[in-house]
C-alpha positions in Angstrom: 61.5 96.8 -33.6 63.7 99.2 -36.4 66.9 99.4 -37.2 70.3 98.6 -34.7 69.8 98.4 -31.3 72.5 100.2 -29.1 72.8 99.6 -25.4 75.1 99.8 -22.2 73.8 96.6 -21.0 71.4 93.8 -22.7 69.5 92.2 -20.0 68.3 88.7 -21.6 65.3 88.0 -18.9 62.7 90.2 -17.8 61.8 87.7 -14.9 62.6 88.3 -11.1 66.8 88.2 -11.6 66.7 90.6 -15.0 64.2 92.9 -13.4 66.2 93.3 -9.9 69.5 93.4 -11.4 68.6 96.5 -13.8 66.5 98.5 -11.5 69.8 98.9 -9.4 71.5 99.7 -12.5 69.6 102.3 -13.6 69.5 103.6 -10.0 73.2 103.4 -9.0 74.2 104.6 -12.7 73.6 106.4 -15.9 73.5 103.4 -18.2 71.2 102.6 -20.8 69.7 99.1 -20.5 67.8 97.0 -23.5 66.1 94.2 -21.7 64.7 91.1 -24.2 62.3 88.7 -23.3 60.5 85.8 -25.1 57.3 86.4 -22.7 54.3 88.6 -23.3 55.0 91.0 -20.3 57.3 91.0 -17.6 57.3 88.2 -14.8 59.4 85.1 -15.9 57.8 81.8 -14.7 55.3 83.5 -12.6 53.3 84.4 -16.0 52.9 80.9 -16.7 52.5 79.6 -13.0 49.6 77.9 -11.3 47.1 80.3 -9.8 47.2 79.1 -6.6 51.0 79.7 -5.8 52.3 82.1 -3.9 55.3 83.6 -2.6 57.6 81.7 -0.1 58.3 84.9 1.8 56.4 88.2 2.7 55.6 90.4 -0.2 57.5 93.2 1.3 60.9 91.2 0.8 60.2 90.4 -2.6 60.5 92.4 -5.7 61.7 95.5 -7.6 63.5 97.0 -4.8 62.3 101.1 -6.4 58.6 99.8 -6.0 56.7 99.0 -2.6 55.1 95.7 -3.0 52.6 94.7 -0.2 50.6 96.2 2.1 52.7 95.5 4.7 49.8 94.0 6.7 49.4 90.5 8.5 47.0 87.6 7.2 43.9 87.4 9.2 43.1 83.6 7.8 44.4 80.8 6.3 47.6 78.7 6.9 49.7 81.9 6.6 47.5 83.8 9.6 49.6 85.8 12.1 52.3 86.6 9.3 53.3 89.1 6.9 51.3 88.7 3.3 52.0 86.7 0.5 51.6 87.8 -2.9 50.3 85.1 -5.7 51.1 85.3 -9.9 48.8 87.8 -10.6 50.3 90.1 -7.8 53.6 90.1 -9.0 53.3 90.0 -12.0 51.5 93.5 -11.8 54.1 94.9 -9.7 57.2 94.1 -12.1 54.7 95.6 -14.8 54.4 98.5 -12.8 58.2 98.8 -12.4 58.9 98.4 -16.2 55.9 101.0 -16.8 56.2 103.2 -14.1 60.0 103.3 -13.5 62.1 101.7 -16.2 61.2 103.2 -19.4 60.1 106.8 -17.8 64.0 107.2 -17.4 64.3 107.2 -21.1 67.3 104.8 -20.6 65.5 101.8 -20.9 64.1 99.8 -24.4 62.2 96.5 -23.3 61.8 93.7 -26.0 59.2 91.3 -25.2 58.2 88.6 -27.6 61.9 88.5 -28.5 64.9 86.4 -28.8 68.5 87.6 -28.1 69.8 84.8 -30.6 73.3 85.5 -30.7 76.0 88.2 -29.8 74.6 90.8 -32.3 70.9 89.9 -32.8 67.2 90.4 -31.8 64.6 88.2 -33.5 61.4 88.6 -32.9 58.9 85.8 -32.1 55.9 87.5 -33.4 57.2 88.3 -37.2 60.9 86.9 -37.1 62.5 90.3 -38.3 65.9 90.5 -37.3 67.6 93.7 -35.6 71.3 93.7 -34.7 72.2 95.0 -31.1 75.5 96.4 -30.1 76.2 95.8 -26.3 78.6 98.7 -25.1 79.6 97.0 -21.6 78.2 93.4 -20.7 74.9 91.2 -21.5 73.8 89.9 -18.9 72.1 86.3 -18.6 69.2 86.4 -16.3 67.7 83.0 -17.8 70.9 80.7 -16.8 69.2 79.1 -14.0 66.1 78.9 -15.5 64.0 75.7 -14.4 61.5 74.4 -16.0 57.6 74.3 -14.7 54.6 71.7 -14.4 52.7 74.2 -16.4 55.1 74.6 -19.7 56.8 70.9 -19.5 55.8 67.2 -20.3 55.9 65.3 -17.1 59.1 63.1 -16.8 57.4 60.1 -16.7 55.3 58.2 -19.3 51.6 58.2 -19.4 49.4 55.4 -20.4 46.4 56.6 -23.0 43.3 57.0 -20.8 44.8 58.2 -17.9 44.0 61.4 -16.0 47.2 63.5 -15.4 47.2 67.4 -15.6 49.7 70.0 -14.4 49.3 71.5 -11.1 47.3 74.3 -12.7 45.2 72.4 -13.9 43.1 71.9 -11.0 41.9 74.9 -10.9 40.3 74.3 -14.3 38.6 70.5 -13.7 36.0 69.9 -16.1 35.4 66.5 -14.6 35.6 66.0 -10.8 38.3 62.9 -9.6 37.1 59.9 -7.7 40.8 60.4 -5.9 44.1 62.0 -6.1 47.9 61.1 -6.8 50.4 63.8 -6.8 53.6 63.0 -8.0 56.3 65.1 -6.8 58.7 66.1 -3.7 59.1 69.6 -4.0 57.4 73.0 -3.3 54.6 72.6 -6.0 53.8 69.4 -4.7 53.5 70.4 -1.0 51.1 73.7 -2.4 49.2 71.3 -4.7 48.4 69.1 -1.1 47.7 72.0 1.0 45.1 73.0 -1.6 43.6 70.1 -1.8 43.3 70.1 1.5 42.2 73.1 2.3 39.1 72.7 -0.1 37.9 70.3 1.5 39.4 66.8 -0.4 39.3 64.3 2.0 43.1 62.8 3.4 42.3 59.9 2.8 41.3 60.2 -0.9 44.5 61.6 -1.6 47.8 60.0 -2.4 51.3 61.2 -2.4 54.1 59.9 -4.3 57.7 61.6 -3.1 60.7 60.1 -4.0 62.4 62.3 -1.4 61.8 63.6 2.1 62.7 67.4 2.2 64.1 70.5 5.1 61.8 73.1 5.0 62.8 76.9 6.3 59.9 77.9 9.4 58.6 81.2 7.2 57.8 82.1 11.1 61.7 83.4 10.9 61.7 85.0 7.8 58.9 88.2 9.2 59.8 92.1 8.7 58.5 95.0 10.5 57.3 94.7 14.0 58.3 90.6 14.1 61.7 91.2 12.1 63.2 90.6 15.9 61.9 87.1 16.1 64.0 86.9 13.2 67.0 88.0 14.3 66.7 86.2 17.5 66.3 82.8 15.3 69.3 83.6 13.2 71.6 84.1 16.5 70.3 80.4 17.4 71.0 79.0 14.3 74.7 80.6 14.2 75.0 79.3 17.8 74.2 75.6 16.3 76.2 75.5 13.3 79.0 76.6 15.8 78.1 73.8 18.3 76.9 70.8 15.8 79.6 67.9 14.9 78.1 66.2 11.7 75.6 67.7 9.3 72.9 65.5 10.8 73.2 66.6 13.9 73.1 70.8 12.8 70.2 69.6 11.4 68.6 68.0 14.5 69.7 71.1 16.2 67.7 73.4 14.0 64.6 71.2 13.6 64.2 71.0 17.6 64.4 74.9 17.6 61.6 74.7 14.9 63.8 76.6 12.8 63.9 74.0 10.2 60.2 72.2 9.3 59.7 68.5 7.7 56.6 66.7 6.8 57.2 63.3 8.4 59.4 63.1 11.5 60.3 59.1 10.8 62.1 59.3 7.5 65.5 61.4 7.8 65.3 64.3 5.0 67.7 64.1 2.1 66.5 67.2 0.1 66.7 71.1 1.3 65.4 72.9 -1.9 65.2 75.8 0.3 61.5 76.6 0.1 60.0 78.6 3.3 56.8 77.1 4.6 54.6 77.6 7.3 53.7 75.0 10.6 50.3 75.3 9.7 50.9 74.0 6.2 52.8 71.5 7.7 50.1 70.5 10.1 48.0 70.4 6.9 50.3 67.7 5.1 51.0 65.5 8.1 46.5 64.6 7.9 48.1 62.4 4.3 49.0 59.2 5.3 48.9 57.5 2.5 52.5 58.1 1.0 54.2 56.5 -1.4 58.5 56.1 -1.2 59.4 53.7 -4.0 61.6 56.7 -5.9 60.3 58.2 -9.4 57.5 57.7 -11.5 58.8 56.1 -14.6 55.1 55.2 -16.1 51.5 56.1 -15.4 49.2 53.0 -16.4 45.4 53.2 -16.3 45.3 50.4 -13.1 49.1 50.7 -11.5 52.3 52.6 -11.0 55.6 51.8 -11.8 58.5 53.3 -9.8 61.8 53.1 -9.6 61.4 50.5 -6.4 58.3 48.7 -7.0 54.5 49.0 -8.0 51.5 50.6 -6.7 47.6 50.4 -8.4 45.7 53.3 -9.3 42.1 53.7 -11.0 41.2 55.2 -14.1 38.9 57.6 -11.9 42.6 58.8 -10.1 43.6 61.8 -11.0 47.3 62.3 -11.2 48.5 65.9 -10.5 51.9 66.3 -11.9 54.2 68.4 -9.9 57.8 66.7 -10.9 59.7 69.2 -13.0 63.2 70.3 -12.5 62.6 73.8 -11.1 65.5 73.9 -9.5 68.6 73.4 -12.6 72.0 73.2 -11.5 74.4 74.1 -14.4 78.1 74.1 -14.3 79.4 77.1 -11.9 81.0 80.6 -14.3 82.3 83.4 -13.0 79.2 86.1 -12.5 81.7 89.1 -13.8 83.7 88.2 -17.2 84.2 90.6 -20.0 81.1 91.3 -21.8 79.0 88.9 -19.7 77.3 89.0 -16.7 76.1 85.7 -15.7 73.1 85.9 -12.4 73.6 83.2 -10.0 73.0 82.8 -6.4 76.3 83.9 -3.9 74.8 82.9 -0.2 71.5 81.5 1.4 69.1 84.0 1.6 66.4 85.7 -0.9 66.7 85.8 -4.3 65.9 89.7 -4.8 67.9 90.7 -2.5 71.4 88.4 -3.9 70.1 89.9 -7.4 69.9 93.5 -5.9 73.0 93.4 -5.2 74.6 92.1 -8.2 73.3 95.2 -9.8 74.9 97.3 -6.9 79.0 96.0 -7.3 78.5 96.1 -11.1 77.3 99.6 -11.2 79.4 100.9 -7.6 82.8 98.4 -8.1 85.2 98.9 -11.4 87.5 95.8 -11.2 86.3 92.2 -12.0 88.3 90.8 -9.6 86.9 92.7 -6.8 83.9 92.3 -7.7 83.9 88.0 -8.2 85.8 88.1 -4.9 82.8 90.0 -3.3 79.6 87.5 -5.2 81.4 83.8 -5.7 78.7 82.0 -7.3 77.0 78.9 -5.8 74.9 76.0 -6.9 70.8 76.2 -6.4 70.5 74.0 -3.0 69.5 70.5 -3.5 70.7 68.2 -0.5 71.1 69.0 3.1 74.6 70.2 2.8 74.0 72.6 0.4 72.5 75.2 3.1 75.7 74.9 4.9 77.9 75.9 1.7 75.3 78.4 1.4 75.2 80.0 5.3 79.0 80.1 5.1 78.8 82.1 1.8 76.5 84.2 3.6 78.4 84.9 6.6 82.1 85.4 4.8 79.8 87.8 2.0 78.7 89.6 4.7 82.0 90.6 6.5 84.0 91.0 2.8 81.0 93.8 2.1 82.4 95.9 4.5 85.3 96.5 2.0 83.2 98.4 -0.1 81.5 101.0 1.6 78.9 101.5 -0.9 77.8 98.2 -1.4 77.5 98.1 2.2 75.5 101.3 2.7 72.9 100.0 0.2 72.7 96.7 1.5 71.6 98.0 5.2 69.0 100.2 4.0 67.8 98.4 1.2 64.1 96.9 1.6 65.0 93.6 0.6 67.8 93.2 3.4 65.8 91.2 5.9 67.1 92.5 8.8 66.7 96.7 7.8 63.8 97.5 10.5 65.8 96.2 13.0 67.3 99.7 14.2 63.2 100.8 14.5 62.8 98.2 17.8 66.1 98.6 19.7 64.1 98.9 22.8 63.3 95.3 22.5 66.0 93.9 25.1 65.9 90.8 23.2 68.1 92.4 20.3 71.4 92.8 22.7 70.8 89.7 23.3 71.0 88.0 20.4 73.8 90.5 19.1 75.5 88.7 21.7 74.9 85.7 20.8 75.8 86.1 17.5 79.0 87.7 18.1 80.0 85.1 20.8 79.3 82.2 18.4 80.0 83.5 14.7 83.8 82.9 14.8 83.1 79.4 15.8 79.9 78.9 13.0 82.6 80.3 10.4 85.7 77.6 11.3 83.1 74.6 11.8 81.2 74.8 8.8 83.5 74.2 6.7 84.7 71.5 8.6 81.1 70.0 8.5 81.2 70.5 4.7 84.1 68.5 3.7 83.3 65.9 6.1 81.5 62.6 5.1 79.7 62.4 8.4 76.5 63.4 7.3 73.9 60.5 5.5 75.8 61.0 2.0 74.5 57.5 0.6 71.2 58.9 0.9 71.7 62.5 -0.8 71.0 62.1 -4.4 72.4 64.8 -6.9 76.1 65.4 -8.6 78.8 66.3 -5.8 79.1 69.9 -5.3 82.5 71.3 -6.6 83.3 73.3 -3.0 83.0 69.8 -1.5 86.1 68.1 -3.4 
């Protein structure tokens, strides 16, 4: 790293959001593009992730949108048999290496940073030998690390443990130099669900296993989220869920709608979910989890002793032979809402439900196709990561209005059709199936009405809002 650094763009990130965003930069423009990242290689979190994890949804809806990722085939085994593949750390990480190596810096328009620190708004340091390079930024930075969570693997757990107690991050299990007389995982959330199915799937006996959640969550069916030859059972299942979120009266009851359709998945059909991180899982995993019975719902950890528990609601004993699995860090971070376009800045943030390469994608689209900032914050309004049940709603509704307001712009719609990370893009390749017209139909007949009631079930304080922990969402006021 020599002498001043000169750029059209400084991507801070080379994770998932930085490396979407400037591949459709470089493809939809001429720009030059520095991207700086603290990490080794590029990746994000998924270079420090557990080994076991995998993606939520098929590999071929994931990615670098320039570079196939996949084999676009269908698992023949395991809890994810019958779909499309998923891809695990290793995987990905080789295919955004493959799109910095391969695509980005063969343009010649592209200077990648890693081990580096974009410190302030004219400097590089770098981690390795803390020289110092300024940078001039000719058009924006842009902040792919704002919603940056934090992960099991790189973060203390948020609760305090005892000396002589056993508790590792998720990845550590994949590491045990000692084997555990039994199991405690602490934690509500994806990793926690992964960390059980493991566990499970190796052979740890249910009832040796205990799981602490201080929340019950919503859980998309991946079953619905399938391309190529089962993208129509997709489509189908999106026309039934606009047909619901046109026909429900409280929140609860869209949600009763959508888990009777098996669009929507939960662990434990007793305890009403207050939590929709919006994490796609599959029925097998689900039959999987349901085999624990012993589960704990006394709130948070707030210590780990070497014979009990202590929770926000009460007390449970443990062994010094448990092993406690940490899975309780805030991957999900909700800081306050900015405009995505201001001048000089470019701040990534999620505009609608749906996946993250694809909202990302885009972003890199309007900035490089669209020339005013007001069009272009009119087109991607930014949202909160989901965290409670209402939160998908505020998220649909972005989706729907986005998706009519990109028919403004002609070439933001043209890309977003034919783009391999649009979900429904095969869906022209089976319009034989007569189920398509039907749905269409559906849709259509019921979209008006899911666009007026939403919003209506939004603002209302029908739904179990006691129950739903997190700060109020700013669209709800």
């Amino acid at each position: 790293m020599r002498g001043r650094i000169e750029a059209d763009y400084l991507v801070v990130g080379a994770g998932t959001a930085g490396m979407v965003f400037t591949d459709r930069i470089l493809a939809h423009s001429d720009a030059t593009v520095a991207i700086v990242d603290r990490r080794h290689a590029p990746g994000g979190h998924w270079q420090d992730a557990y080994p076991f994890v995998r993606l939520h949804q098929p590999a071929n809806l994931y990615g670098v949108e320039s570079v196939p990722f996949g084999a676009n085939r269908r698992d023949v085994s395991g809890t994810n048999a019958g779909m499309y593949e998923l891809a695990g750390p290793s995987e990905i990480c080789a295919h955004f290496e493959e799109a910095m190596t391969r695509v980005f810096l063969p343009t010649g328009r592209v200077l990648y940073l890693p081990e580096c620190e974009f410190v302030d708004e004219g400097r590089i340091v770098s981690r390795l030998d803390g020289r110092t390079v300024p940078v001039t930024v000719r058009r924006r930075v842009v902040d792919a690390r704002y919603l940056e969570g934090r992960i099991p693997a790189t973060s203390a757990p948020p609760f305090a443990v005892a000396d002589g107690v056993r508790c590792i991050p998720t990845g550590g299990l994949a590491r045990l130099a000692h084997p555990a007389g039994r199991f405690t995982v602490i934690g509500a959330g994806k990793t926690a669900l992964d960390t059980c199915v493991w566990l499970l799937e190796r052979g740890v006996d249910p009832a040796d296993l205990t799981w602490i959640k201080p929340r019950e969550g919503w859980w998309p069916n991946r079953r619905y989220l399938q391309p190529h030859d089962l993208v129509v059972d997709q489509y189908v299942a999106n026309a039934a869920q606009i047909e619901a979120m046109a026909q429900a009266t409280t929140v609860d009851d869209l949600f009763a709608r959508l888990d009777e359709q098996g669009i929507l998945l939960r662990v434990d059909p007793s305890v009403p979910p207050t939590m929709f991180h919006g994490a796609i899982v599959g029925e097998a995993e689900i039959a999987l989890l349901r085999q624990i019975e012993d589960v704990v719902r006394l709130g948070h950890v707030r210590t780990v002793e070497r014979d009990r528990i202590i929770l926000d609601d009460g007390v449970i004993p443990t062994t010094r032979e448990t092993l406690h699995v940490h899975c309780a860090a805030s991957g999900l971070v909700r800081p306050p809402l900015r405009p995505i376009f201001e001048p000089g800045r470019i701040t990534l943030q999620p505009m609608f439900w749906g996946t993250v390469s694809f909202q990302y994608a885009m972003l890199g689209v309007v900035e490089a196709e669209l020339h005013d900032d007001d069009q272009k914050n009119k087109l991607c309004r930014p949202l909160h990561l989901w965290d409670r049940n209402v939160d998908f709603l505020i998220a649909y509704a972005a989706l729907m209005a986005n998706a009519r307001a990109r028919g403004q712009h002609p070439a933001v719609s043209a890309w977003s059709r034919t783009s391999r990370l649009y979900p429904f893009a095969e869906l022209e390749h089976y319009a034989d199936d007569p189920r398509i017209p039907e749905a269409r139909e559906r849709s259509r007949a019921h979209a008006a009405g899911a666009l007026s009631n939403l919003p209506r079930l939004i603002a209302s304080r029908h739904y179990s809002k006691s129950a739903e922990s997190g700060p109020e969402h700013p669209q709800m006021r």
